[in-house]
C-alpha positions in Angstrom: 0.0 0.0 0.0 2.7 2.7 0.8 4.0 2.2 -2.8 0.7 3.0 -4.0 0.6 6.1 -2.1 3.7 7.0 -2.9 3.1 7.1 -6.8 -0.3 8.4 -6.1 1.8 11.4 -4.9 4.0 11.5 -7.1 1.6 11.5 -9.8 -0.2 14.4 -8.2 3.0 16.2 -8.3 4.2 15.6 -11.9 0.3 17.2 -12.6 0.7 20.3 -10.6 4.2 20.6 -12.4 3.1 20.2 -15.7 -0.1 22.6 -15.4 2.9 25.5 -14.2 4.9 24.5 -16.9 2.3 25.0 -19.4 1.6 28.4 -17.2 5.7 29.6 -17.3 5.7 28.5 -21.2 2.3 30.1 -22.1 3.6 33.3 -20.5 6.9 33.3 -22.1 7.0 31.2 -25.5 9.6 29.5 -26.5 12.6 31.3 -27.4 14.2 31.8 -23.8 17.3 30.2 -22.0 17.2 26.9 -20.0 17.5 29.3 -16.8 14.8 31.9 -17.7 12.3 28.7 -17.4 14.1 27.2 -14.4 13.7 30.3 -12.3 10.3 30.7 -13.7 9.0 27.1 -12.9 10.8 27.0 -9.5 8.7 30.4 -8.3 5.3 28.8 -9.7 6.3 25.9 -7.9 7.3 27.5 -4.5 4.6 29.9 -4.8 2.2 27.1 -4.9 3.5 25.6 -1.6 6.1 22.9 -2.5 9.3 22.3 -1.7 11.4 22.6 -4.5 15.4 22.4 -4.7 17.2 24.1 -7.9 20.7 22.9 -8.6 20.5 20.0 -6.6 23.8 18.5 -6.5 23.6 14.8 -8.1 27.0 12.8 -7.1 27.7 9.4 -8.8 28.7 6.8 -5.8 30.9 4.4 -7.4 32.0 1.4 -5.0 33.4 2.7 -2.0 34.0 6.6 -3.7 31.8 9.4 -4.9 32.5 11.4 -7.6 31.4 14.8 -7.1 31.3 16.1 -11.0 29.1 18.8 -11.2 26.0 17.0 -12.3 22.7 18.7 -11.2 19.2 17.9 -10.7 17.9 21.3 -12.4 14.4 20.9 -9.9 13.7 18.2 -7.3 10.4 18.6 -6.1 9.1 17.7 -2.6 12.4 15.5 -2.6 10.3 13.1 -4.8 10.1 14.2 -8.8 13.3 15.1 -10.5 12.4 17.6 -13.4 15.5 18.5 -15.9 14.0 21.2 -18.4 15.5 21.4 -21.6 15.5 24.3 -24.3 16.6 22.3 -28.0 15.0 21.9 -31.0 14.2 18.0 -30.5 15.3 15.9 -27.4 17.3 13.1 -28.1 18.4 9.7 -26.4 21.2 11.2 -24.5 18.5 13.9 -22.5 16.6 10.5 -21.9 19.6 8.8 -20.3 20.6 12.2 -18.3 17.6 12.2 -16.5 17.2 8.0 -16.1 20.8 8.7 -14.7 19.1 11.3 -11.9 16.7 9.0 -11.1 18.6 5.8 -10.9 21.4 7.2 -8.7 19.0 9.8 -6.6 16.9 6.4 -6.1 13.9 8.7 -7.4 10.8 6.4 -8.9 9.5 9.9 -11.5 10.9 12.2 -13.5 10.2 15.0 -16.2 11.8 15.5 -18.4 10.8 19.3 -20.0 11.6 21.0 -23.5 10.2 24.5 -23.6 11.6 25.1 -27.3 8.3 23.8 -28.8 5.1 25.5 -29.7 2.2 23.5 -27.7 4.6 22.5 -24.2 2.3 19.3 -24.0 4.6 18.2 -27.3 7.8 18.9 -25.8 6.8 16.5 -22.4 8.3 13.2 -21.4 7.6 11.5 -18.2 10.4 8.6 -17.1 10.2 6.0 -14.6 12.5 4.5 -12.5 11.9 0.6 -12.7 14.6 -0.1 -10.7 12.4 0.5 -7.3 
């Protein structure tokens, strides 16, 4: 039952963050930097009452060592959905694996993964799963 809940919640979360990403991106359109979004998204998101980490540091534990590389969660929210927002033309495999990475290591079960350089933001919108858990 608790893994129920927990992907009831997290399902309730990736919906609230979609509906302010459609908000951010309706606002805006889509010709801005990665970070214009990112801030945008992260105020919506605080605003509406969740806790929401930008630049979460993402280190890779390897055997007995962590490597501490610079990766970055671009939003964690609620310490439960990873969302990585992307501003390209087309996503591609390796934006896919990024953000499997994030969840994989973060031991995260959802993740977004967000490309505001498209006309309708409901096109540019992939939701990944961690199977792993």
């Amino acid at each position: 039952m608790h893994g129920e809940t927990q992907r009831s919640t997290e399902d309730v979360l990736a919906t609230i963050v979609i509906g302010k990403a459609i908000e951010v991106h309706r606002a805006l359109g889509p010709g801005l930097l990665e970070s214009a979004y990112q801030e945008c998204l992260f105020y919506e998101l605080h605003s509406h009452g969740l806790y929401v980490e930008r630049e979460k540091p993402m280190p890779i534990v390897y055997k007995d060592i962590v490597l501490e590389h610079g990766y970055r969660l671009d939003l964690l929210v609620e310490n439960k959905l990873v969302i990585e927002l992307k501003t390209v033309e087309d996503l591609n495999d390796l934006h896919k694996a990024q953000l499997l990475t994030y969840l994989k290591f973060g031991n995260y079960r959802l993740g977004l993964l967000i490309n505001f350089r498209v006309k309708m933001l409901r096109d540019g919108i992939k939701r990944f799963t961690n199977f792993s858990l």
